[in-house]
N, CA and C atoms as an extended XYZ file, in Angstrom:
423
Properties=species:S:1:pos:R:3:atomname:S:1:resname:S:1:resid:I:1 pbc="F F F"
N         0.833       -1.187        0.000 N   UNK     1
C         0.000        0.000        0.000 CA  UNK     1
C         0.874        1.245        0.000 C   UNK     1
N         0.039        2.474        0.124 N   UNK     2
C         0.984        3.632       -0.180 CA  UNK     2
C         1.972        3.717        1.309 C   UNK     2
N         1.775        3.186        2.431 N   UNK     3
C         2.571        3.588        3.491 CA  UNK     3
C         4.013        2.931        2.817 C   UNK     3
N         4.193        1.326        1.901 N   UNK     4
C         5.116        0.892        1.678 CA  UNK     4
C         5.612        1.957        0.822 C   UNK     4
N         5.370        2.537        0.329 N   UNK     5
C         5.707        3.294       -1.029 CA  UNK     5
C         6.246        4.503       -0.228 C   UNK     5
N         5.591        5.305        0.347 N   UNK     6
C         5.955        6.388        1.496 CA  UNK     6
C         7.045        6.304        2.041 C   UNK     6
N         7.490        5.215        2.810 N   UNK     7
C         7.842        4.865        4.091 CA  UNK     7
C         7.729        5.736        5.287 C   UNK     7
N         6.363        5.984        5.246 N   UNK     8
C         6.166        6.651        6.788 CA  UNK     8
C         4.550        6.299        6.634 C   UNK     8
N         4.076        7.784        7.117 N   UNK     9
C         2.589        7.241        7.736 CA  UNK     9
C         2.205        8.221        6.790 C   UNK     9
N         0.562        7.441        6.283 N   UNK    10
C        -0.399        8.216        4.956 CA  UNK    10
C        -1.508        8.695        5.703 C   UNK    10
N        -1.983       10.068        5.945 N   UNK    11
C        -3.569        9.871        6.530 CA  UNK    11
C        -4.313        9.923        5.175 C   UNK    11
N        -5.842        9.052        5.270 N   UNK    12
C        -6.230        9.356        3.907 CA  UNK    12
C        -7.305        9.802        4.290 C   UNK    12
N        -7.734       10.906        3.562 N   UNK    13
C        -9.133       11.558        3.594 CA  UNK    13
C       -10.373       10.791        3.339 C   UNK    13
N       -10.876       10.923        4.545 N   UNK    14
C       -12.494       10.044        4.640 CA  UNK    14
C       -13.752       10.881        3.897 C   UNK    14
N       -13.288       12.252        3.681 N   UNK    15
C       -14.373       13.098        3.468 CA  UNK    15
C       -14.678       14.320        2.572 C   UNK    15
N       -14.405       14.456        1.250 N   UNK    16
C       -13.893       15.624        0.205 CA  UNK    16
C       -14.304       16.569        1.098 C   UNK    16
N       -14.701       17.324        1.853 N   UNK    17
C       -14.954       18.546        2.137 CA  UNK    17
C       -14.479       18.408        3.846 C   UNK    17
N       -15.042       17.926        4.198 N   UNK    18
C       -14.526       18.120        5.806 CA  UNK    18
C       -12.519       16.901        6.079 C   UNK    18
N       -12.175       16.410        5.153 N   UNK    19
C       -11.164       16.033        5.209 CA  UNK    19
C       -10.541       15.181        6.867 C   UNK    19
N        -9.172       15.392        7.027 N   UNK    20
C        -8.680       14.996        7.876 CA  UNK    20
C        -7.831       15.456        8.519 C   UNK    20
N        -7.998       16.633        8.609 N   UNK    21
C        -7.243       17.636        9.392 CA  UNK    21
C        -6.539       17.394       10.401 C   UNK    21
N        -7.382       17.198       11.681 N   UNK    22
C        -6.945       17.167       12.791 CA  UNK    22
C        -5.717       15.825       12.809 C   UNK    22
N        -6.331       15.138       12.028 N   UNK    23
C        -5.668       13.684       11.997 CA  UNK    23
C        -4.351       13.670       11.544 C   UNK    23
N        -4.015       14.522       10.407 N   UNK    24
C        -2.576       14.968        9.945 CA  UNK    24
C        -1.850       15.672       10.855 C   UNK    24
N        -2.709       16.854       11.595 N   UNK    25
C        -1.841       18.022       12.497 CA  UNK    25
C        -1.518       16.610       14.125 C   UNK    25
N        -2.024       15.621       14.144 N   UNK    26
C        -1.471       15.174       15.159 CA  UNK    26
C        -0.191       13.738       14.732 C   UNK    26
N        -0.735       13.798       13.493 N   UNK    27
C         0.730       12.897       12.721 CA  UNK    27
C         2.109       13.209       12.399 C   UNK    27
N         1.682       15.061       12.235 N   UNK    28
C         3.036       15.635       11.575 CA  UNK    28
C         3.423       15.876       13.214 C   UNK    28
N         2.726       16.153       14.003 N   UNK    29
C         3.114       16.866       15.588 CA  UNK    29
C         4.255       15.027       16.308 C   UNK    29
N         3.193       14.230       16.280 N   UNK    30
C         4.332       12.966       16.385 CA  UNK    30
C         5.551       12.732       15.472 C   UNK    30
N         5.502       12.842       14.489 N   UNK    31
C         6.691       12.897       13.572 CA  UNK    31
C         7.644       12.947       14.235 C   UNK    31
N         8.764       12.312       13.872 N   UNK    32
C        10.160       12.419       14.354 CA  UNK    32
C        11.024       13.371       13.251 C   UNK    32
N        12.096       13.675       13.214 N   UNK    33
C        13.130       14.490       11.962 CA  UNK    33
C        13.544       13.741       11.182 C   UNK    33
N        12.828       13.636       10.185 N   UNK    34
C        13.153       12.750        8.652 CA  UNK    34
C        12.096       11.780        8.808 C   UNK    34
N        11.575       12.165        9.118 N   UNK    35
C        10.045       11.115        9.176 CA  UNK    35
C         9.092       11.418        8.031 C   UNK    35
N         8.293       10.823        7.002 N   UNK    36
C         7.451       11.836        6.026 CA  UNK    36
C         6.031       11.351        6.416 C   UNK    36
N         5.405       11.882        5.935 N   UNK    37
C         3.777       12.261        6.459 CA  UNK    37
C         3.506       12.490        4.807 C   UNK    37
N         1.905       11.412        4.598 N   UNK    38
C         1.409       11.783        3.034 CA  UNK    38
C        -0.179       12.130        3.774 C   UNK    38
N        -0.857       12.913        3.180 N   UNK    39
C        -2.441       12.997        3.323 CA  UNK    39
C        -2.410       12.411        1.660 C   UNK    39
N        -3.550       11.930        1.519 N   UNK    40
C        -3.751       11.110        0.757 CA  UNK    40
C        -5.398       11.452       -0.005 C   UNK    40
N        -5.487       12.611       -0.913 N   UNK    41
C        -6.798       12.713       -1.192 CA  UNK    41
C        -7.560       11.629       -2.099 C   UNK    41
N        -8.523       11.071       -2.203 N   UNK    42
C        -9.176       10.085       -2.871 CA  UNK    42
C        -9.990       10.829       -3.881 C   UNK    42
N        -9.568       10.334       -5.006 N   UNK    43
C       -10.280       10.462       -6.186 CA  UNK    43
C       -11.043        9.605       -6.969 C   UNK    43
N       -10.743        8.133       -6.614 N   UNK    44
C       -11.691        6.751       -7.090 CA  UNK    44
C       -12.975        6.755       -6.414 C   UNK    44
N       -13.822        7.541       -6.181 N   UNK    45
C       -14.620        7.754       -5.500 CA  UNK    45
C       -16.353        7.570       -6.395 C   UNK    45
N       -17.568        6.870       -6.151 N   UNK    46
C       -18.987        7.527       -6.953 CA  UNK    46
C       -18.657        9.211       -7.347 C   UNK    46
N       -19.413        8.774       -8.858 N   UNK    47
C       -19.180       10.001       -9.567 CA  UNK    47
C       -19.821       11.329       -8.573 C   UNK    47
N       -20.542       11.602       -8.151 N   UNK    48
C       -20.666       13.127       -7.304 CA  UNK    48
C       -19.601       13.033       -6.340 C   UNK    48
N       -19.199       12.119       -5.650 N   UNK    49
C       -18.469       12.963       -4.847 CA  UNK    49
C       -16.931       12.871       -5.151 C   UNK    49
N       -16.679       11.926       -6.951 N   UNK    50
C       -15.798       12.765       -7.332 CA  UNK    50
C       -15.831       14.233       -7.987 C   UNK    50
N       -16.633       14.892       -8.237 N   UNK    51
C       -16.818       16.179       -9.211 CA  UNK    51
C       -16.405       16.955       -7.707 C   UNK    51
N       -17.524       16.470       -6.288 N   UNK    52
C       -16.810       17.629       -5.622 CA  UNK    52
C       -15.542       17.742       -4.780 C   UNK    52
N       -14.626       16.422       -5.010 N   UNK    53
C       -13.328       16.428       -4.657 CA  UNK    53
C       -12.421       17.207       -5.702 C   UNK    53
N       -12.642       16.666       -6.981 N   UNK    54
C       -12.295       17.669       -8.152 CA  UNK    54
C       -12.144       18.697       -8.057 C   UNK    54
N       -13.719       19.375       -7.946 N   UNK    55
C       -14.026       20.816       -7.870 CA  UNK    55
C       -13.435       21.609       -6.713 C   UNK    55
N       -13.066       20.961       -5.619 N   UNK    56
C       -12.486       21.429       -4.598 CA  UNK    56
C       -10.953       21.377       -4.322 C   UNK    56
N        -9.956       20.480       -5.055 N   UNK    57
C        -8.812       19.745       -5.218 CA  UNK    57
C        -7.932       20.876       -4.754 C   UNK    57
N        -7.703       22.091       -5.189 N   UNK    58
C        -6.672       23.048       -5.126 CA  UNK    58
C        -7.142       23.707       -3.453 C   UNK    58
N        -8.380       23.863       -2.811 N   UNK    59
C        -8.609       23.906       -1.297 CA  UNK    59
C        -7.831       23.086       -0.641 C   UNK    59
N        -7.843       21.589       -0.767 N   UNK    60
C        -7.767       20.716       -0.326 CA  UNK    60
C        -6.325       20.328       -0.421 C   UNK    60
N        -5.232       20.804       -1.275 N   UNK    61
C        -4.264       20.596       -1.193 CA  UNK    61
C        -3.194       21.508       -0.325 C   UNK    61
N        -4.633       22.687       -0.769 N   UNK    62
C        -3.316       23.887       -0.358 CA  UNK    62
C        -3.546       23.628        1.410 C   UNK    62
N        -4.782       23.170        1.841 N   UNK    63
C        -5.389       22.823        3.534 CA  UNK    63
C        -4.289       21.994        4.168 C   UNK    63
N        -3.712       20.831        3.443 N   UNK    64
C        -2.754       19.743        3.567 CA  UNK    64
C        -1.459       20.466        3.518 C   UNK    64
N        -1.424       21.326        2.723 N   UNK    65
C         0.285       21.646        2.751 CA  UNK    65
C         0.167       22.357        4.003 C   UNK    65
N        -1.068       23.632        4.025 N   UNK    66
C        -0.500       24.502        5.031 CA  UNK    66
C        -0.677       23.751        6.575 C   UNK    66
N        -1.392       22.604        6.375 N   UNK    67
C        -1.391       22.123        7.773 CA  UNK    67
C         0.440       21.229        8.243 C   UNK    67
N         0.864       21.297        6.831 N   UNK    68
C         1.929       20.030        7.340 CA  UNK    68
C         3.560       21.177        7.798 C   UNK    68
N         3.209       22.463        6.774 N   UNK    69
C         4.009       23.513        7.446 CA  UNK    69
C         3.775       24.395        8.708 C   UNK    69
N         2.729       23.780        9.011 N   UNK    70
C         2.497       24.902       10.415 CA  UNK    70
C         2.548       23.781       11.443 C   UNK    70
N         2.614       22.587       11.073 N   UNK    71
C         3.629       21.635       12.200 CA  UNK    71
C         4.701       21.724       11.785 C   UNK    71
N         5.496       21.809       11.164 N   UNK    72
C         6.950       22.197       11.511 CA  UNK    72
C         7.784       21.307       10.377 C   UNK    72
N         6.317       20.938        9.738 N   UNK    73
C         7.120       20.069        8.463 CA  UNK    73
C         7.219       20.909        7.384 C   UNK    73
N         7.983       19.966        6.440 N   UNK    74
C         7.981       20.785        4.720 CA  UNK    74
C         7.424       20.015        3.603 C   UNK    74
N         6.421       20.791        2.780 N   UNK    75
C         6.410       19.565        1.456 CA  UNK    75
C         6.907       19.324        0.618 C   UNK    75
N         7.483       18.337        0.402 N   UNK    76
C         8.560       17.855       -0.442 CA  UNK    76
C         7.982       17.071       -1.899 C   UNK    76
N         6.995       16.789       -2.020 N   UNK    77
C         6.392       16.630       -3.523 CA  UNK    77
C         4.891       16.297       -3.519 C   UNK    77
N         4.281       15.863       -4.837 N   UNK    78
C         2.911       15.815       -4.967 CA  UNK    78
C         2.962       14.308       -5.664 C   UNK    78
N         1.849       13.511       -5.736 N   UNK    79
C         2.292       11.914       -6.672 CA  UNK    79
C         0.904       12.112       -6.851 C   UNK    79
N         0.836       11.671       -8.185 N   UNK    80
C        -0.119       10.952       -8.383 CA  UNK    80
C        -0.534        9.235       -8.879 C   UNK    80
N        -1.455        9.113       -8.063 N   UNK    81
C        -1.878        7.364       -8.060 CA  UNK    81
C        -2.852        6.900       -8.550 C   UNK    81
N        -2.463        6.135       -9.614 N   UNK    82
C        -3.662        5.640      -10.785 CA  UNK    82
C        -3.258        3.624      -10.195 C   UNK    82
N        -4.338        2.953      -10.285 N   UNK    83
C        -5.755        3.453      -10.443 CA  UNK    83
C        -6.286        3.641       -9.364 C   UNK    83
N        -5.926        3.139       -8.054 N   UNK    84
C        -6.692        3.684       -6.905 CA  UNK    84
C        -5.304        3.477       -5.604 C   UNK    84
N        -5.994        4.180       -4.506 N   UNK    85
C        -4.958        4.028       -3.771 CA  UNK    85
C        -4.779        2.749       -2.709 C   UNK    85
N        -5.740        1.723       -3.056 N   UNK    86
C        -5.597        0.560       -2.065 CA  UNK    86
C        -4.724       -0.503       -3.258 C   UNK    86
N        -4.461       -0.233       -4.607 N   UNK    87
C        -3.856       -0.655       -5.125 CA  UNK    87
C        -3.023       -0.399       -6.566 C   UNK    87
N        -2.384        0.680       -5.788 N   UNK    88
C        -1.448        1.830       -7.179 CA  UNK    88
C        -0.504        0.570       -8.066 C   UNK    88
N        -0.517        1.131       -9.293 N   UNK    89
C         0.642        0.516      -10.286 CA  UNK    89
C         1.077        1.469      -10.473 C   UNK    89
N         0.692        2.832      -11.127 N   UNK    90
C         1.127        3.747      -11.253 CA  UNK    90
C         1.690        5.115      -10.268 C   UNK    90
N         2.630        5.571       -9.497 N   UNK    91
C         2.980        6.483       -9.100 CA  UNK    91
C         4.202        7.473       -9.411 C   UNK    91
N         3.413        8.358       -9.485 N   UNK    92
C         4.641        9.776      -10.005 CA  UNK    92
C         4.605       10.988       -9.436 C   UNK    92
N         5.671       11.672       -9.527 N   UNK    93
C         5.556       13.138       -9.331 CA  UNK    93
C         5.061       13.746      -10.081 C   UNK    93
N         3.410       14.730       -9.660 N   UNK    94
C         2.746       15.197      -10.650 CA  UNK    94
C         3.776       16.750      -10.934 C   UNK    94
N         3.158       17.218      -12.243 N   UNK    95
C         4.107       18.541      -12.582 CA  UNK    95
C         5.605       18.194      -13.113 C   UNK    95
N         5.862       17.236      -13.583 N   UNK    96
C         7.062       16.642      -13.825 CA  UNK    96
C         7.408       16.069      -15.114 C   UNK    96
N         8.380       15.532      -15.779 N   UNK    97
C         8.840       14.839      -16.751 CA  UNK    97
C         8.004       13.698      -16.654 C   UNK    97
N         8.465       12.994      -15.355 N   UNK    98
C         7.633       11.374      -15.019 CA  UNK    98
C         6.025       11.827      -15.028 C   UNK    98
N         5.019       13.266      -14.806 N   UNK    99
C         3.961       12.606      -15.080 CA  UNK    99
C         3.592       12.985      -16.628 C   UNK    99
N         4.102       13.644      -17.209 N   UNK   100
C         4.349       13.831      -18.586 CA  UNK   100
C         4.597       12.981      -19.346 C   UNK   100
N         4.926       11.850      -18.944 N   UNK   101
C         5.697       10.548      -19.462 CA  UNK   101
C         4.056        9.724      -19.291 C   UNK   101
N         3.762        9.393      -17.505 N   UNK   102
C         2.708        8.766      -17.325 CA  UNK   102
C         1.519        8.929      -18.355 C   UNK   102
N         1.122       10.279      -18.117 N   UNK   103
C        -0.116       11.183      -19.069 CA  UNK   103
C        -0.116       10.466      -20.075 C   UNK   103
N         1.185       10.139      -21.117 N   UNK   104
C         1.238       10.169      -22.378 CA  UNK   104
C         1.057        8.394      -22.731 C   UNK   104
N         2.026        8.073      -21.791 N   UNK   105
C         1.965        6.699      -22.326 CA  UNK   105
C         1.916        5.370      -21.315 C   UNK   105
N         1.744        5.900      -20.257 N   UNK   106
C         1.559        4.920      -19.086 CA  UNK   106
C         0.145        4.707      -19.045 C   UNK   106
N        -0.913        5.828      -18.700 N   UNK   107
C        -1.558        5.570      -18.269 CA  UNK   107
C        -2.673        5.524      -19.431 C   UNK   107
N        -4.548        5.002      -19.171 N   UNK   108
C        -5.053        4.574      -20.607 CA  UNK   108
C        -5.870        6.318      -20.515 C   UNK   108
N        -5.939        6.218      -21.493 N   UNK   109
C        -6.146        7.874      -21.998 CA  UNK   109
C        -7.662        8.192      -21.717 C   UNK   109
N        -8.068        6.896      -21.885 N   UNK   110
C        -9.613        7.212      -22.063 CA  UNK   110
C       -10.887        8.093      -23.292 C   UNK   110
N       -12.162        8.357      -22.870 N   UNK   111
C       -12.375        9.058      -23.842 CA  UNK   111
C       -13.154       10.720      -23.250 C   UNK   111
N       -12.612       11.837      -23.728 N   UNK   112
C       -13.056       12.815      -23.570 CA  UNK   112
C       -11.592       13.351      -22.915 C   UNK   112
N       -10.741       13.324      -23.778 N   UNK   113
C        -9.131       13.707      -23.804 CA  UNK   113
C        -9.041       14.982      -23.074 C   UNK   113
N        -9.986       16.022      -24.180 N   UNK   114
C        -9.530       17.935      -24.044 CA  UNK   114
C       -10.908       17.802      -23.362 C   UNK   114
N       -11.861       17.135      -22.733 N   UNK   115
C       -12.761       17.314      -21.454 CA  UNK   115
C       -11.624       17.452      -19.788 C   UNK   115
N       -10.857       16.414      -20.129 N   UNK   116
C       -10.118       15.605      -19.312 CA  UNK   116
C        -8.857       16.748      -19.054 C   UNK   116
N        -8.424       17.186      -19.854 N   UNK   117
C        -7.499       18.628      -19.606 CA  UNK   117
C        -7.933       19.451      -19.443 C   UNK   117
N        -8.885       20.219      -19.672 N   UNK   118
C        -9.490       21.286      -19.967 CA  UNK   118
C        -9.816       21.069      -17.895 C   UNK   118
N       -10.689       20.251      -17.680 N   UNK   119
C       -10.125       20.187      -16.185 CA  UNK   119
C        -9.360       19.972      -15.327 C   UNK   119
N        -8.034       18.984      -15.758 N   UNK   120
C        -6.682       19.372      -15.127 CA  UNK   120
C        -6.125       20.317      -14.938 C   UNK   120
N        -6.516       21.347      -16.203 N   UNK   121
C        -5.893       22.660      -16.005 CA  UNK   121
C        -6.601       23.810      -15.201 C   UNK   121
N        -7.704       23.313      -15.192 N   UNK   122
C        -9.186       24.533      -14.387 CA  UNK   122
C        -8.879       23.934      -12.797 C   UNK   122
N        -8.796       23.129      -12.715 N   UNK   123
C        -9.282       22.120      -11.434 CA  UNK   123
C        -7.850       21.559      -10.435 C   UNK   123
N        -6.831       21.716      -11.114 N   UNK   124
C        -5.208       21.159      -10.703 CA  UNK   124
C        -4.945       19.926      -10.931 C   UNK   124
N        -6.572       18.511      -10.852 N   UNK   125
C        -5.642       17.368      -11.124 CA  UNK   125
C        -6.818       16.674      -12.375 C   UNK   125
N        -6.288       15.565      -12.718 N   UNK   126
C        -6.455       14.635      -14.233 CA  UNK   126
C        -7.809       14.385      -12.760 C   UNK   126
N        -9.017       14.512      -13.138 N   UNK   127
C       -10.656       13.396      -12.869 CA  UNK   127
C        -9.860       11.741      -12.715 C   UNK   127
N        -9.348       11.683      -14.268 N   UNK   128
C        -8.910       10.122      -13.636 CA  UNK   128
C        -8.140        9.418      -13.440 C   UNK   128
N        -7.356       10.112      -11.901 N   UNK   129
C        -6.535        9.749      -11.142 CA  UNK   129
C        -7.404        8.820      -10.393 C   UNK   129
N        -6.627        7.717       -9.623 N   UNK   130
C        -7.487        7.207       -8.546 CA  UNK   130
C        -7.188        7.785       -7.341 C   UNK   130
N        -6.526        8.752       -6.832 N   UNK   131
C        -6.310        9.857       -5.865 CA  UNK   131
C        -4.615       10.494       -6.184 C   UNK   131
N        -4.341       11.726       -5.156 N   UNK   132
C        -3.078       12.320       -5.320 CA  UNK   132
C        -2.681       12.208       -3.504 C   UNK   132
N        -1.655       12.692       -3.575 N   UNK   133
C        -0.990       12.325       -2.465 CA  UNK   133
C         0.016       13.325       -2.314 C   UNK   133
N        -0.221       14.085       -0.881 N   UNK   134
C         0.407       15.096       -0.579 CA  UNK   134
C         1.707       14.535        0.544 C   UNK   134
N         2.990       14.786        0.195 N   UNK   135
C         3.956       14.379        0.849 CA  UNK   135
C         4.821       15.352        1.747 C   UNK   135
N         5.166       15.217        2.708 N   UNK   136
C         5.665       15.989        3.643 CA  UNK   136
C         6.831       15.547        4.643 C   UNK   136
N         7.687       16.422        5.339 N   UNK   137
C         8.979       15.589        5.905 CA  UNK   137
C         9.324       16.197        6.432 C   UNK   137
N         9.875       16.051        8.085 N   UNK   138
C        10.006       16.612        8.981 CA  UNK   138
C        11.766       16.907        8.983 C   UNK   138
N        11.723       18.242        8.767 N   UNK   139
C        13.689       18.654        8.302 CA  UNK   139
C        14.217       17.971        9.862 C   UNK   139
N        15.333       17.408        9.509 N   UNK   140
C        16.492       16.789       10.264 CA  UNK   140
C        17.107       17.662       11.023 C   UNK   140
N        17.206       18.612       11.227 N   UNK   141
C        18.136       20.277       12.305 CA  UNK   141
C        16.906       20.798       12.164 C   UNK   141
């Protein structure tokens, strides 16, 4: 699962809108120095309450970062996980060469291509991800 992939601890969001807040601010607060911390948003979700994880995605990330820097951590990248997160094949750094690579030829394209961008680019992530994953790491000094 993603903790193997991590090697630390994932909280994953139970809830597109009310999330898991508290649950991260007491993961990053246990953290040790060099420890990483992922919140884990879910995107394999029934279609409504993927549109409003979607529709909300850039709240919800920026909620996760600023919660993992105001414990005392830093974020150190973004992944995205196709096809879902209880059982990724695919993981990458989104914004990157590798998901540029994924996009193109890893992953199946599907149909409604420039639907499918046209909201990656409005919205911050690809609809069909099976979630993204916010990574974080507690500096060593």
């Amino acid at each position: 699962m993603l903790e193997d992939i991590l090697l630390g601890t994932v909280v994953v969001q139970r809830h597109p809108l009310r999330g898991d807040v508290k649950r991260l601010r007491s993961e990053v607060a246990r953290a040790s120095a060099g420890d990483r911390i992922g919140y884990a948003i879910v995107l394999d979700t029934p279609l409504f309450l993927r549109l409003v994880t979607v529709a909300t995605f850039r709240w919800q990330v920026r909620r996760a970062e600023r919660t993992i820097t105001r414990g005392g951590g830093e974020v150190v990248a973004r992944y995205g996980v196709d096809p879902s997160l209880e059982a990724p094949t695919c993981v990458y750094e989104l914004n990157s060469p590798a998901s540029e690579y994924a996009d193109g030829s890893l992953r199946p394209r599907g149909s409604a291509l420039g639907l499918r961008r046209f909201i990656t680019r409005w919205c911050g992530c690809d609809p069909g991800l099976g979630g993204v994953l916010v990574v974080g790491k507690k500096p060593c000094s």
